[in-house]
C-alpha positions in Angstrom: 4.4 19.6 -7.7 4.4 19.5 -4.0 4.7 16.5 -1.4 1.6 14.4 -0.7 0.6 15.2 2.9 -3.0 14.9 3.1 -5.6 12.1 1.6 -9.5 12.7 1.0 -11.7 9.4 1.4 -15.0 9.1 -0.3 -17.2 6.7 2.5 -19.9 5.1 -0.2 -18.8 2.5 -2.2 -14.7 3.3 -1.8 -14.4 3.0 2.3 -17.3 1.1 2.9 -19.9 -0.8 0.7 -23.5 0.3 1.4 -25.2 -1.3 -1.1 -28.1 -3.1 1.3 -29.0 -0.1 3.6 -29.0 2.9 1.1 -31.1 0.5 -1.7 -33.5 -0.6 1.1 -33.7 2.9 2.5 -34.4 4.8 -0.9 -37.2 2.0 -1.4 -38.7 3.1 1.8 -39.4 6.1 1.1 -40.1 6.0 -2.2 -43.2 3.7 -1.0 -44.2 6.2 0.8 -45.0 7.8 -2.6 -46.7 5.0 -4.2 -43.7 3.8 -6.5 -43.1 0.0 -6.3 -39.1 -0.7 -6.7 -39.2 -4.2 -8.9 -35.4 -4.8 -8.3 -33.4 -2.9 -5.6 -30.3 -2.4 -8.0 -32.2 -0.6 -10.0 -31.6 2.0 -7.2 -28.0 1.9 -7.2 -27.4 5.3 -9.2 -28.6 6.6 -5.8 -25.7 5.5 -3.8 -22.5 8.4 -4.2 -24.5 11.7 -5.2 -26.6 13.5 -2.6 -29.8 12.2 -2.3 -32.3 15.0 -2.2 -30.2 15.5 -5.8 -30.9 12.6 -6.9 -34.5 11.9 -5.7 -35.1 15.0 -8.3 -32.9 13.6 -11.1 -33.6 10.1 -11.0 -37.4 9.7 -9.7 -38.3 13.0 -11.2 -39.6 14.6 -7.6 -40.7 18.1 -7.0 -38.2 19.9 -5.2 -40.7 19.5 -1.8 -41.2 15.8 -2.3 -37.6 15.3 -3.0 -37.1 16.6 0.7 -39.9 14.8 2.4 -38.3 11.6 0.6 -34.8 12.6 2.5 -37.0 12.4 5.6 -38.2 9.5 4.8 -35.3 7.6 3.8 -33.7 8.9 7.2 -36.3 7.2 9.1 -35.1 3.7 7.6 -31.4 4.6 7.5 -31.3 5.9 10.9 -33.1 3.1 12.6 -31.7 0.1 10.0 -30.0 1.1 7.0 -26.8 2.7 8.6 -25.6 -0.5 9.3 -26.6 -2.4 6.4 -23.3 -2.2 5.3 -19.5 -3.6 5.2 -16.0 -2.5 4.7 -14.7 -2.6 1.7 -11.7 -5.9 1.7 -8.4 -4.5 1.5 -9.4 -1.4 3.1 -8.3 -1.5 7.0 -5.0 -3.0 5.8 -4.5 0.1 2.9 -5.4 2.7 6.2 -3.0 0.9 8.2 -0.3 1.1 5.8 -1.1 4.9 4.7 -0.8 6.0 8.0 1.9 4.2 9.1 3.8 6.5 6.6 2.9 9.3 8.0 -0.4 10.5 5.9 -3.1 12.5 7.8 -6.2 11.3 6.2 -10.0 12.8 6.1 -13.5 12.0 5.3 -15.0 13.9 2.5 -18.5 12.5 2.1 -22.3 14.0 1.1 -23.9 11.6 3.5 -24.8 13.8 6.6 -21.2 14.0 9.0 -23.7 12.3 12.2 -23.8 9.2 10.0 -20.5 8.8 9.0 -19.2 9.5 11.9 -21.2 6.2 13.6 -20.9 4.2 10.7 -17.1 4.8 11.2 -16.6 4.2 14.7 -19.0 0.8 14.3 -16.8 -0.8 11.3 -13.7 0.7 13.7 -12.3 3.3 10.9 -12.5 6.2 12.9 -9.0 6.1 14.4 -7.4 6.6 11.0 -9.1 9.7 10.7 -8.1 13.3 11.4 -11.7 14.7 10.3 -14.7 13.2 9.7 -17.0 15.7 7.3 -20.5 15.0 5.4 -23.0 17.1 4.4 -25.3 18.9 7.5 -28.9 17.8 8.2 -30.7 20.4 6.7 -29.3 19.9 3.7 -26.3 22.5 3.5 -23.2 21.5 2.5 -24.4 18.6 0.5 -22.4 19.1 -2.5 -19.0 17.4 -2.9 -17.3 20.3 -3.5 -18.4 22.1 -0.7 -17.5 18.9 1.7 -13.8 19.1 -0.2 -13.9 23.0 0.6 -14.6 22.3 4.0 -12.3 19.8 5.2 -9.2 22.3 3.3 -10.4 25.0 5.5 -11.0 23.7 8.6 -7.5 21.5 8.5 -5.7 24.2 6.6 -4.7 22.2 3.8 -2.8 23.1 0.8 -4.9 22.1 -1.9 -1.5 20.9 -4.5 -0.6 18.8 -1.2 -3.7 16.9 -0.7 -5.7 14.1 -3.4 -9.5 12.9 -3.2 -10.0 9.2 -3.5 -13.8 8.3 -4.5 -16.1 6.3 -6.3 -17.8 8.7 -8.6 -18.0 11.4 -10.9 -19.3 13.8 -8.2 -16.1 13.1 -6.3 -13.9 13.5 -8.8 -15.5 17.0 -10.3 -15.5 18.6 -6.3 -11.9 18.0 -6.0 -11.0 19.4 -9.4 -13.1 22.7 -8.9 -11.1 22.6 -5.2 -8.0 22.2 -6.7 -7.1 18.7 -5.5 -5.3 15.8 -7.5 -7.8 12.4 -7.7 -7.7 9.1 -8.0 -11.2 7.1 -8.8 -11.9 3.9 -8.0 -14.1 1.3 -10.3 -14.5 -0.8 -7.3 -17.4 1.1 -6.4 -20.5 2.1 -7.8 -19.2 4.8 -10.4 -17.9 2.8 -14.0 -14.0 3.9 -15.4 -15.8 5.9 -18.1 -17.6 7.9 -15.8 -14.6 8.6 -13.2 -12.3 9.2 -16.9 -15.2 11.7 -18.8 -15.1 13.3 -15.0 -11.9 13.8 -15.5 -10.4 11.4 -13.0 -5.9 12.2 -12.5 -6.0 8.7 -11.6 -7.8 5.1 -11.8 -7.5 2.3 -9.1 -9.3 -0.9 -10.0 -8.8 -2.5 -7.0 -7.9 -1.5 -3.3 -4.2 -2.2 -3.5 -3.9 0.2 -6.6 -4.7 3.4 -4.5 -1.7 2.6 -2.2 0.3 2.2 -5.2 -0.9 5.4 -7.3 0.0 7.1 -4.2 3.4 5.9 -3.8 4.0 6.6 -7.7 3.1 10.5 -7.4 5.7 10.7 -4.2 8.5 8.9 -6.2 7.7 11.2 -8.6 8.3 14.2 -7.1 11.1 13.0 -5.1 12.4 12.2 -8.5 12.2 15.6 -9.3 13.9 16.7 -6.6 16.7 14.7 -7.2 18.4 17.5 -9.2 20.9 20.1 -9.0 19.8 23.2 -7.6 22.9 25.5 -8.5 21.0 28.6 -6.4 21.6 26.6 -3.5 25.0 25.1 -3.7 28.1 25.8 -3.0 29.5 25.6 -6.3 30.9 22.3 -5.6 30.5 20.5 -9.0 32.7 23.7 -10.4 35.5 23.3 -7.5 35.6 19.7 -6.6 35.9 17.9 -10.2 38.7 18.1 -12.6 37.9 18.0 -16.5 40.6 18.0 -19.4 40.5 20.3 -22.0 38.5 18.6 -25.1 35.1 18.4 -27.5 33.6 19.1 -23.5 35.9 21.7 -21.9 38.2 24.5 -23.5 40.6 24.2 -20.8 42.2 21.6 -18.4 41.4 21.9 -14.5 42.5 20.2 -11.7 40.5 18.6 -8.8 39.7 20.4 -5.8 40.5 23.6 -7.7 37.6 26.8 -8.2 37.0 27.1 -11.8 37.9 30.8 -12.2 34.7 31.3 -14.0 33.4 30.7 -10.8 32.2 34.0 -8.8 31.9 35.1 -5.5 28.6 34.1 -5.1 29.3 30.3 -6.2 27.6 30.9 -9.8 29.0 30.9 -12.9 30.2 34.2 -15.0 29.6 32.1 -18.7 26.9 30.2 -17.7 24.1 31.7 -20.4 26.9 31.3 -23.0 28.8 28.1 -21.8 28.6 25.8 -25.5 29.7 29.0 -26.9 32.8 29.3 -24.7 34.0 25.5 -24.9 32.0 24.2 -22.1 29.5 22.2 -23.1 30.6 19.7 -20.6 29.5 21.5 -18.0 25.5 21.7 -19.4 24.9 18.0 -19.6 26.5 17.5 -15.8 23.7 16.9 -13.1 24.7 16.3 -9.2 21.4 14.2 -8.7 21.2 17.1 -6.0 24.4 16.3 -3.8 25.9 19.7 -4.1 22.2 20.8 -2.0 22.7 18.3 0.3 25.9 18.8 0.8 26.3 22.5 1.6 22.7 22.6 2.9 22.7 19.5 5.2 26.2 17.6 6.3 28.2 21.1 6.3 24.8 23.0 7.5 25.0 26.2 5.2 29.0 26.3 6.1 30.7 27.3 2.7 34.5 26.3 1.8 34.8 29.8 1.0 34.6 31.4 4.8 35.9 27.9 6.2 38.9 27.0 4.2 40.2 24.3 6.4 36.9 22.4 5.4 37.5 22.3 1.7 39.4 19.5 0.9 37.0 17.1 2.6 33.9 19.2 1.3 35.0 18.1 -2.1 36.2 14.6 -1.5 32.3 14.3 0.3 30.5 15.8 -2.3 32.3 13.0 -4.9 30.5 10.6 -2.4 27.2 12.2 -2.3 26.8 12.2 -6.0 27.6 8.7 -6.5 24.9 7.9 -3.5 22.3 10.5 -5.2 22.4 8.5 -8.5 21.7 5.9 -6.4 18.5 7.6 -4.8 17.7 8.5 -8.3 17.3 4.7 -9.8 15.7 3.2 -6.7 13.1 6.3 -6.4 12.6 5.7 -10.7 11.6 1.8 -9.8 9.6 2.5 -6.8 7.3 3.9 -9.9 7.6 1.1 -12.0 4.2 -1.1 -11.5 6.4 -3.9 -13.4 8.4 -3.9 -9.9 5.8 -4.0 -7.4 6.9 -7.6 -6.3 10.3 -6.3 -5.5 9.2 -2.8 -4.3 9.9 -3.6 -0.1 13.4 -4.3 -1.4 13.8 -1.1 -3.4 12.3 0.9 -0.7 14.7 -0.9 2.2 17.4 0.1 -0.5 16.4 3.4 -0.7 16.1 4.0 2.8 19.6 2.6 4.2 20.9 5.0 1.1 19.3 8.1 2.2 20.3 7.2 5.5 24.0 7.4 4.3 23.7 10.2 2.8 22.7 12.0 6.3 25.9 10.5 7.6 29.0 12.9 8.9 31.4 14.0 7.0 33.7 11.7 8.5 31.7 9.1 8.7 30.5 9.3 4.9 34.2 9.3 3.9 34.9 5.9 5.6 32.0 4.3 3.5 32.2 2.0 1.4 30.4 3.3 -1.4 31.8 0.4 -3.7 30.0 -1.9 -2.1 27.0 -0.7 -1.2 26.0 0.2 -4.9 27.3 -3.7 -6.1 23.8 -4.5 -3.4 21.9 -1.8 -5.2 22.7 -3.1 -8.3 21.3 -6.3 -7.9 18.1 -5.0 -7.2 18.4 -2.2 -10.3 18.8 -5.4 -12.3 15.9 -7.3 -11.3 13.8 -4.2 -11.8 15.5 -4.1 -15.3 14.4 -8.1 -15.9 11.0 -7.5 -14.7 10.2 -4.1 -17.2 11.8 -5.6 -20.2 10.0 -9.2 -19.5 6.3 -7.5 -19.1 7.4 -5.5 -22.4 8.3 -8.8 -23.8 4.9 -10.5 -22.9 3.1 -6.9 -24.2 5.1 -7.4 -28.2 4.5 -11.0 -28.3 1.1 -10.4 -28.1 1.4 -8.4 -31.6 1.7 -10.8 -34.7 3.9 -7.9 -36.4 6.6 -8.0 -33.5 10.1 -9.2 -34.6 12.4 -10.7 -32.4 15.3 -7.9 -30.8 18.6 -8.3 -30.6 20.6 -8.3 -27.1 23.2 -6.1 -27.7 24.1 -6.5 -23.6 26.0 -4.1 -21.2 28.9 -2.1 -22.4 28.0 -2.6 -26.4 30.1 -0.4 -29.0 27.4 0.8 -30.8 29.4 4.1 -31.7 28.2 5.7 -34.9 25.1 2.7 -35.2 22.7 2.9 -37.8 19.2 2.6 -36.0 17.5 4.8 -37.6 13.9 3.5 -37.1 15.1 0.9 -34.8 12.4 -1.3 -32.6 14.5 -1.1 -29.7 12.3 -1.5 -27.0 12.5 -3.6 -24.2 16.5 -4.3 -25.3 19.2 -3.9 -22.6 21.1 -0.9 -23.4 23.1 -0.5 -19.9 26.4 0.8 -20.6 26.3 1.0 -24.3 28.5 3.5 -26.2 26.1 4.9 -28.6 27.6 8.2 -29.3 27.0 9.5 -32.7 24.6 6.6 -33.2 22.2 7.7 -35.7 18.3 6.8 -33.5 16.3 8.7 -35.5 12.9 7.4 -34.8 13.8 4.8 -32.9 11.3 3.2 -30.5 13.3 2.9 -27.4 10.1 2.3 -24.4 11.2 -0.1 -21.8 14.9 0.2 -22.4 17.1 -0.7 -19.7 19.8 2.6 -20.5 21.3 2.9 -17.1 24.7 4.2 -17.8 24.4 4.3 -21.9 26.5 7.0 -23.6 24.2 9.3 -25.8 26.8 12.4 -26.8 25.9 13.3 -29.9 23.9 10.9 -30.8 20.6 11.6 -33.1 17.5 11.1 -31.3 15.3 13.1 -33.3 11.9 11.6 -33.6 12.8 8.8 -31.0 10.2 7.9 -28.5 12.0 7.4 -25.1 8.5 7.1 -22.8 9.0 4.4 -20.8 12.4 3.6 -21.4 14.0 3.0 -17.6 17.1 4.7 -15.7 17.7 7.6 -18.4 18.7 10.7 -16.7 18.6 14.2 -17.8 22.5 14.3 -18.2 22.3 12.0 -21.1 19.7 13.5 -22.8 21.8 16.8 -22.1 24.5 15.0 -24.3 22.5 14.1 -27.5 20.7 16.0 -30.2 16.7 15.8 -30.4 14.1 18.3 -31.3 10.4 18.7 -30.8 9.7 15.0 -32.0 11.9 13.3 -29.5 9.1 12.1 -27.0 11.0 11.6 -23.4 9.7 10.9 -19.8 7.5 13.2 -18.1 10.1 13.5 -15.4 12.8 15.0 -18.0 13.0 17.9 -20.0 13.6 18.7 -23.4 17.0 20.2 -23.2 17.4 23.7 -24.2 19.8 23.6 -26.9 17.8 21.0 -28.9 16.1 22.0 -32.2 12.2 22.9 -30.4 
């Protein structure tokens, strides 16, 4: 999944709603044939798909009336009906926003581009707009997916970086035949079953929601890129850290010291066959990607190897780095949490002054003090915590059949448990030792398990969607198979049962 550049508006009924102009216009010109309207919203289904369409499939015209009713809608609309209209509440403000973070946005509509491109300027939308494209007067590019096409083309658009926003079904089946992610909005004249059976990636029920569903696909692929990329590291995790020889490592090693599996190239020479050899330590560690960001960014592509003087401080920065990318990784998680939203300025402050350390120099990343700094972040990880479990709270009390849970709390020695089956969710798990604990089936959504210690322990058949702060590393550390359901953002590791 790529980074969200580029957004796609729908103008009908998700921009702006036109309602009065198109239902009066339609009636115009279907006068002109004879047919009396009784009610105007019975002409609603016209607004969204392109007319001459729609003057064939709704009023049953022959392909030539259907055209000489475009016309004569056109003489309404042009004259009138263009400005029977109003913005959509909510919608300057979300524009605002959007491009304030940098999001180059477009106009992807079937009404004809001359049209749109007054009504925009009159309501005073146009400036938020790169491209304004509808469908052409004579009746070319009229279908959505041809106006999607369009606007990819001309703007040279990557289709994986770009989603549609729009009101109905014919929005959401052009950008899937282009290639683009949607999102469809019930606030405007196309119902959720329509935008869902079309096959919507996405539903916004009100204005606000869009801004949100996009800030949830970007925190999801930043959370994705918040792992270690061993092609492009330095080997740092294999020089800087020391292990002890144990269950984890067949051998002891010193700090600051190149495992001597380690190869020229920085990868390592028993990495296929690294359980077998002892290691298994080594294939439930993750850097959270501070071994990229190290080599890559503070020491600019600089290895220890051909710089030995830089070394020692290397490792001592990338011991920094990783404890800041964990950070990065739990604020970007509960930027995605909708349960959060009332805190999510906070997170996102939080995440920014962290990134911004992380882009510090050497030097100046050594001096931090990273102790403090995540004791702040930690307040906030809480409240997002609070806020999940206590929506999950509200959801089970809703159901007759829900028992109370116990709160085991932070730190709990659960080691060896017997919770096989166990209706876990919602329960604060941070910190808890609950290796070898038997979780077999356990329902474990809207956890709090920041922190909890899962080697060895049985999660076979556990459902773990929606459970918060769990990190690839501890499901590295456990044993699962096929049945263990986890986050979409994780992976089923590769030495479970699958």
């Amino acid at each position: 999944m790529k980074r969200l550049k580029h957004l796609l508006f729908d103008l009908d009924g998700t921009l702006t709603d036109p309602k009065e102009g198109i239902t009066k216009s339609v009636e115009y010109a279907l006068n002109k044939f004879g047919v009396q309207v009784e009610h105007l919203d019975m002409l609603i289904p016209y607004i969204g798909p392109p007319l001459y369409d729609s003057f064939i499939q709704i009023s049953a015209f022959s392909e030539a009336n259907a055209l000489q009713a475009v016309g004569y809608y056109r003489e309404r609309y042009r004259e009138l009906g263009m400005f029977e209209n109003r913005v959509i509440e909510g919608i300057p403000q979300l524009l605002e926003g959007l491009q304030n973070k940098g999001y180059r946005m477009y106009v992807a509509t079937s009404k004809p581009t001359v049209f749109a491109e007054q009504i925009m300027k009159h309501y005073k939308l146009d400036s938020y707009f790169q491209h304004i494209v509808g469908s052409n007067l004579d009746g070319t590019r009229s279908k959505k997916q041809e106006v999607i096409q369009y606007v990819l083309d001309h703007n040279d658009i990557d289709p994986e970086q770009s989603i549609m926003v729009g009101d109905r079904e014919h929005d959401i089946i052009g950008a899937k035949a282009c290639g683009v992610e949607s999102i469809g909005v019930t606030f405007g004249y196309g119902s959720k079953s329509e935008l869902n059976n079309a096959g919507a990636d996405h539903i916004a029920d009100q204005v606000e929601d869009i801004g949100v569903i996009i800030s949830q696909i970007q925190n999801q692929v930043s959370l994705q890129s918040l792992q270690g990329d061993c092609e492009n590291c330095f080997g740092l995790c294999c020089a800087a850290l020391p292990f002890a020889a144990s269950a984890d490592f067949a051998m002891d090693k010193d700090a600051d010291q190149p495992c001597h599996n380690m190869q020229s190239d920085f990868r390592c020479g028993i990495h296929t066959s690294l359980r077998e050899r002892g290691f298994r330590g080594c294939t439930v560690y993750d850097c959270f990607g501070a071994g990229q960001k190290v080599s890559n960014i503070t020491y600019g592509g600089r290895d220890w190897r051909k710089v030995p003087k830089s070394a020692k401080q290397m490792f001592e920065v990338f011991r920094i780095m990783r404890q800041l990318h964990e950070l990065l990784r739990y604020l970007t998680e509960s930027l995605t949490l909708p349960a959060a939203h009332s805190i999510h300025t906070e997170l996102r402050s939080a995440l920014d002054e962290t990134e911004r350390l992380t882009l510090l120099s050497p030097d100046a990343i050594l001096k931090l003090d990273v102790t403090a700094h995540r004791a702040e972040v930690n307040v906030l990880l809480l409240r997002t915590s609070e806020l999940v479990r206590e929506e999950a709270a509200l959801s089970q009390q809703k159901n007759p059949k829900s028992r109370p849970k116990k709160n085991f709390g932070r730190g709990a020695d659960l080691i060896g448990a017997k919770l096989k089956g166990a209706d876990l969710r919602g329960v604060n798990l941070r910190g808890a030792f609950l290796i070898a604990a038997d979780l077999r089936g356990a329902d474990l959504r809207a956890a709090d398990l920041i922190g909890a210690d899962f080697r060895d322990a049985d999660l076979r058949g556990a459902n773990l969607t929606g459970s918060i702060f769990l990190t690839q590393p501890q499901l590295n550390s456990a044993k699962g198979d096929a049945t263990t359901t986890v986050p979409s953002t994780l992976q089923h590791p590769s030495h479970w049962i699958l």
